[in-house]
N, C-alpha and C positions, 0 to 999 in steps of 0.2 A: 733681454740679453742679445748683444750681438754674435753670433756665432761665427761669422768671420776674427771679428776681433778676438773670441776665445781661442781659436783654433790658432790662432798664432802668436801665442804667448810663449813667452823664452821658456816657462817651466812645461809646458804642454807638450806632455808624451806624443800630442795627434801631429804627422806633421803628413798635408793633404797635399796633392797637385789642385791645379787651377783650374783644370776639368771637375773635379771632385769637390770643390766648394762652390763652383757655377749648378751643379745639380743639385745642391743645398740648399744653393737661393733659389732655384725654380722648386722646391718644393714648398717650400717657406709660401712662395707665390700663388702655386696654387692650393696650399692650404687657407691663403687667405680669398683667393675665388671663392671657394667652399664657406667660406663662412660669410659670407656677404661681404669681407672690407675688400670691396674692389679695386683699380686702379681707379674708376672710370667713375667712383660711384659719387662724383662733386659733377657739379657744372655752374657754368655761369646763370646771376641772374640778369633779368633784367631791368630798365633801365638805368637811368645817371648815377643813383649812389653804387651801382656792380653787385660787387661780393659772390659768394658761392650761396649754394644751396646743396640739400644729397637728393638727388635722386630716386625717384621710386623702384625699385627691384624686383625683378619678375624671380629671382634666386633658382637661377635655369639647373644651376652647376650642381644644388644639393638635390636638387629634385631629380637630377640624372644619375648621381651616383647612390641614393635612396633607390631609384627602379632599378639596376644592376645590383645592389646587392638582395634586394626582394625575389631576384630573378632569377640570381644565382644562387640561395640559401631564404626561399621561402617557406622551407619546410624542415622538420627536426633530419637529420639523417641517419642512415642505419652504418652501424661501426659493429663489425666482428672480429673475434679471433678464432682460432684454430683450438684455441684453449678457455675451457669455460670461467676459468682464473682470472684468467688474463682478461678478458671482456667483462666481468664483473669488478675490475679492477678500473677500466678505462672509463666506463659509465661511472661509478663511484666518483674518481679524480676528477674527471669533465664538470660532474652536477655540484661537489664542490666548492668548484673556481666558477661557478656562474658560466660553465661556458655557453649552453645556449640563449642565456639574455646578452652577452658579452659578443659574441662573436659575429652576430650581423650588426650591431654598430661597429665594428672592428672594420668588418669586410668596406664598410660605407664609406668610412677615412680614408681605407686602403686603395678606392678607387678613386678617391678626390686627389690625393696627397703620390699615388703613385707606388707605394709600398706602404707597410707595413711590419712589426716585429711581434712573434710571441716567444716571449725568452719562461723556460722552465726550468726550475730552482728548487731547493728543498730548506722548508721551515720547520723545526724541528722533528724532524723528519718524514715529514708531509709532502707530497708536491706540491707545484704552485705554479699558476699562471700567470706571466702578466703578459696582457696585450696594450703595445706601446706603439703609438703613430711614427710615422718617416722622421719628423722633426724630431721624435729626443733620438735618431739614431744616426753614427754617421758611420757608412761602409771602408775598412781599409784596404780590405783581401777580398779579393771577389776576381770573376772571370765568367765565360759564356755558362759556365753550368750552373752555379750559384755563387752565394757570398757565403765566406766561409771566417773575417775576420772585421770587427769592428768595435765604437765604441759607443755603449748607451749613457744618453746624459739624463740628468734628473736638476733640476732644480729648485731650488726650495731655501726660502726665507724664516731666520730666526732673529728675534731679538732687532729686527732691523737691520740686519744683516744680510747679504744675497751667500747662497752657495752654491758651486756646482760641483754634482760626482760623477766623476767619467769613469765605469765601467770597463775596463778592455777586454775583450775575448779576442784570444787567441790561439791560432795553433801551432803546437810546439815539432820538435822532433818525437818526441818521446810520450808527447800526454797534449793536456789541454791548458790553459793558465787565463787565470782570470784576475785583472790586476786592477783593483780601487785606489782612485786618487781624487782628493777632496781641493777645491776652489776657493778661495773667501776673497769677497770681492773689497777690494780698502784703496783707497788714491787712486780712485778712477780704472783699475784695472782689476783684473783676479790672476791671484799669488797663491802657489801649494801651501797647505797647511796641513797638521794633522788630521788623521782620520777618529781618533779617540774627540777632538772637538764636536763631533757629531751623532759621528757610528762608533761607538768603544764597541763593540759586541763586532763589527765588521771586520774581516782578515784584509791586510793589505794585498794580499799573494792568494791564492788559490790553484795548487795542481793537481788535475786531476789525471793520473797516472793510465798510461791504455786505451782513451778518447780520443778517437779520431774524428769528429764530427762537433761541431758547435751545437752549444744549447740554447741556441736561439731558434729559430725556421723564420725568414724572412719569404714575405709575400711578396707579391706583385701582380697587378694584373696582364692578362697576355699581351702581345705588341712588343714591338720595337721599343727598346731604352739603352741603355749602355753597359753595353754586357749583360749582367744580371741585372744592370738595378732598371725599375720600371718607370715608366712616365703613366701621369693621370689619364683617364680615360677622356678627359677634354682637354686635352695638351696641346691638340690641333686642332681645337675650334673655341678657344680662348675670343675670336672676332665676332666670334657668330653668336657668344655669351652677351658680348658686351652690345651687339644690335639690338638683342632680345632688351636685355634692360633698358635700352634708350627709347626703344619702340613703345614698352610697357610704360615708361613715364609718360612718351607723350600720349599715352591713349589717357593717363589717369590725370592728366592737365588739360586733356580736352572737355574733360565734365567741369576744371576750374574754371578755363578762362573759356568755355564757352555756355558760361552757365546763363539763365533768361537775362535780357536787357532789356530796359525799356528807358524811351527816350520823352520828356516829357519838357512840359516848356519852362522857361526859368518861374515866370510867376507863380506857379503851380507847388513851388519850391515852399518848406515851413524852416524856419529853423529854430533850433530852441540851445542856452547855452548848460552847457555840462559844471560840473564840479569846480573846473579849472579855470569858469570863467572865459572857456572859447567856444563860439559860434559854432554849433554843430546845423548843417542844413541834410534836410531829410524830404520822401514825398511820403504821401502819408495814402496809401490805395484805398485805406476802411472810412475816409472822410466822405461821409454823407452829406456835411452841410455845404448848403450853396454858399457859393463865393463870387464875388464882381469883379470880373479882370476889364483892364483896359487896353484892347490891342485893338488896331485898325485891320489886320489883315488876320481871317479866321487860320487860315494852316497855323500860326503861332499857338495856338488853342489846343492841337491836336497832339494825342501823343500815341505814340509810332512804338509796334514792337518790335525790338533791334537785334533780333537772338541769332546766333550764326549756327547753322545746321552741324552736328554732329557727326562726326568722322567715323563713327566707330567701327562701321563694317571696314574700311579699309586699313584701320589699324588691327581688328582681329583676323584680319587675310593677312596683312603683313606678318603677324605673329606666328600664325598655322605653318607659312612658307619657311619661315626660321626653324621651328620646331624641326619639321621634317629634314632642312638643310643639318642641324646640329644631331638627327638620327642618324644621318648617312655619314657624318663626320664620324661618331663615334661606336660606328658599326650596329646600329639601329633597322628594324623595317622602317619606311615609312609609316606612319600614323603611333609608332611606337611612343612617344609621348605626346596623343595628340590630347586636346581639351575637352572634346569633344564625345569619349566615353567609347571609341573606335578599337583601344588598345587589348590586347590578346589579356584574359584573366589568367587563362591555364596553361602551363606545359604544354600539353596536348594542341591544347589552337596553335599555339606558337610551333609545335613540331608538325602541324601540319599543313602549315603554311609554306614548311621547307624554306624558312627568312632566313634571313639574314640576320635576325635577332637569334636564333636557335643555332647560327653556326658560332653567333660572339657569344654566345650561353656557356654554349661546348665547351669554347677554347678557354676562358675563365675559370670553369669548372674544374676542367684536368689541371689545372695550374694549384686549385684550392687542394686538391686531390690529395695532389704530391707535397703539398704542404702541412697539410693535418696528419697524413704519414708520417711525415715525420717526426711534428709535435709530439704523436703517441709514440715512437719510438724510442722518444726522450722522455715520454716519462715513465716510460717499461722500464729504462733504464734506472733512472731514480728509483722506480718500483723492485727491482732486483739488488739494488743497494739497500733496501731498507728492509729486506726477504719479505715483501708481498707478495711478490712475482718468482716463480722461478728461475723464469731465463724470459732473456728479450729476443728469442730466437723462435718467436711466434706471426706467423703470414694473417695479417691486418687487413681485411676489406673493409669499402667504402662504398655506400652506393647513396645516392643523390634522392630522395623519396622523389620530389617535386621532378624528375627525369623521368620518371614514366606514368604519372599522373595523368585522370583520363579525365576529360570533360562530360560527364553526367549526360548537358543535353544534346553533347553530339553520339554518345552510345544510346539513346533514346531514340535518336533520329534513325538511327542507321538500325536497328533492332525490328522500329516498327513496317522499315521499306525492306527489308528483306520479307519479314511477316506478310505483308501485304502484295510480294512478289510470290508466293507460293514455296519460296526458298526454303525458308525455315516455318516450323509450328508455333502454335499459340504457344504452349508450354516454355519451349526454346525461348521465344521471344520474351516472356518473364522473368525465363533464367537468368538471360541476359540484361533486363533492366535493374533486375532487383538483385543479383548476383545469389539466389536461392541457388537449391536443390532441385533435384526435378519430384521430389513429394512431394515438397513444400507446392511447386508450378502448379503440381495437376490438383494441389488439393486445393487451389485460388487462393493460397496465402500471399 
């Protein structure tokens, strides 16, 4: 589906400025970075008959936004409330909706694609999650604080038929309104139809009376984008993606075309004919028996091996120097994606390195922060329409487990040199490796 082309359909409630379908196709764009269909990912072959080939792909971009969202949400986190209800309520809804198998491949789009949406909704009388990528959403209302108005698309084929449902949220004076309008694509275009052809059970209207806040919570990672809405976490090193994959194919066409040669003399040559009745010529190396050539001058006798020495240190330095250029692009330490087995495992190493990876952690984080805030918000809300909840006038903390997470063998290292500085005692120094008691210490548990 073109989304251009939908978005400006005489029946289509969406009607966008020209900045705001340009940010569509850059997501579209770099959704498709992420998934390997590059721009880049053809090149010419060679010689005389041409044509194209694909490319080998070092697939820099998923491997970037898989370590940021490992980095950001590598661990389950702790969610409270002020009411013991209410917290057995948000665990309960979360575990559910699958949210922690759901939410770090969420966050991993959200970093490729530049946003993300989790829109909260009630199935008979249940909450409900969905987490939907930047492409099925497109923003109408929005400004530096957040997006407050838009429309989610769904599409889905029956019968051989295409359809689209564009959801709208919106905010009203008085309430909130949520308005379905069905698509059916016939003579090259998509024309409104009813919604009973699909959804008989779906209201075309929905107000929700007293909601001042959308039931969505749209993501983004931190950075610069257009107002609220965000750009990918490789938005500005798009060049440095595409050096990587061209660097990586030619390292994996240096083992092609610089595989053993050997050059031997024509008589040396067997040929034997195939299936089809054509000359196939071969050298045959396991031939033991003696053979009579007749040449006058011996070098013609000789055969020479012709192999072209391998590149490969200077293609995996080329690669190392990309790496570290596309960390610093995307607010990376150095060596933060390196190959080489260099990269911080824990929290802790990262937060004590004081990087540059631990300040772009930070900033991503608070961002997720305020967004699962609000998720839960909405669905305290739903929870207090359906009397699970009393009130949704409950103070919600967040706290990151993997943020204060300690590395083992660096409180091991430092336990045993205080020990061994007089500082602290034996017992102490157990304490602290093993996280005991001090009975436990002295009693050599």
């Amino acid at each position: 589906m073109n989304l251009r082309n939908l978005l400006s359909l005489g029946k289509s409630p969406v009607s966008l400025t020209e900045g705001q379908l340009n940010y569509l196709e850059n997501v579209r764009c770099w959704a498709d970075i992420y998934s390997g269909n590059t721009p880049w990912q053809f090149a010419r072959k060679g010689g005389l008959q041409g044509g194209m080939r694909k490319i080998s792909a070092l697939g820099a971009a998923r491997s970037l936004c898989s370590e940021m969202a490992a980095l950001c949400f590598s661990q389950q986190i702790d969610i409270a409330a002020d009411s013991e209800q209410c917290t057995a309520y948000i665990e309960k809804t979360l575990q559910e909706n699958g949210f922690w198998r759901c939410f770090p491949l969420f966050l991993e789009r959200m970093f490729a694609e530049g946003a993300g949406i989790v829109k909260v909704y009630s199935e008979k009388g249940r909450p409900k999650l969905d987490f939907l990528p930047a492409q099925c959403f497109v923003p109408t209302k929005y400004d530096e604080k957040g997006v407050y108005g838009g429309f989610i698309i769904s599409c889905r084929t029956e019968k051989e038929t295409e359809y689209v449902l564009l959801e709208e949220h919106r905010k009203e004076k008085d309430g909130y309104l949520i308005r379905n309008k069905l698509f059916r694509f016939k003579n090259g275009c998509y024309k409104e139809t009813d919604l009973e052809e699909l959804y008989p059970d779906l209201a075309a209207e929905t107000f929700i009376e007293g909601l001042e806040k959308p039931l969505f919570t749209y993501f983004r990672p931190a950075g610069a984008g257009e107002g609220a809405l965000g750009k990918s976490v490789f938005s500005a090193a798009v060049d440095t993606l595409k050096s990587l994959d061209v660097v990586f194919d030619s390292l994996e066409r240096e083992f092609v075309l610089g595989r053993k040669r050997i050059i031997v003399p024509c008589s040396a040559i067997r040929g034997e004919y195939d299936r089809k009745g054509n000359l196939v010529k071969y050298f045959d190396p396991n031939d033991e028996v003696y053979q009579a050539f007749s040449a006058d001058d011996n070098e013609e006798l000789k055969i020479i091996d012709n192999s072209a020495e391998l590149r490969v240190e200077q293609h995996t330095q080329a690669l190392t120097e990309l790496l570290d250029l596309l960390c610093m692009q995307v607010g990376l330490s150095q060596g933060a994606l390196s190959y080489h087995g260099s990269t911080a495992k824990t929290a802790a190493e990262v937060i004590s390195r004081n990087s540059k990876t631990y300040r772009t952690k930070t900033a991503h984080q608070q961002l997720i922060r305020e967004g699962l805030l609000d998720v839960i918000d909405n669905l305290l809300l739903i929870g207090m329409k359906s009397g699970e909840v009393p009130c949704t006038h409950c103070k919600v903390t967040i706290v990151f487990a993997d943020s204060v997470a300690q590395d083992n063998s660096q409180k091991i290292d430092n336990a045993l040199k205080l020990y061994n500085a007089g500082i602290i005692s034996r017992e102490r120094a157990v304490m602290e490796i093993y996280g005991i008691d001090k009975s436990q210490a002295e009693g050599g548990v």
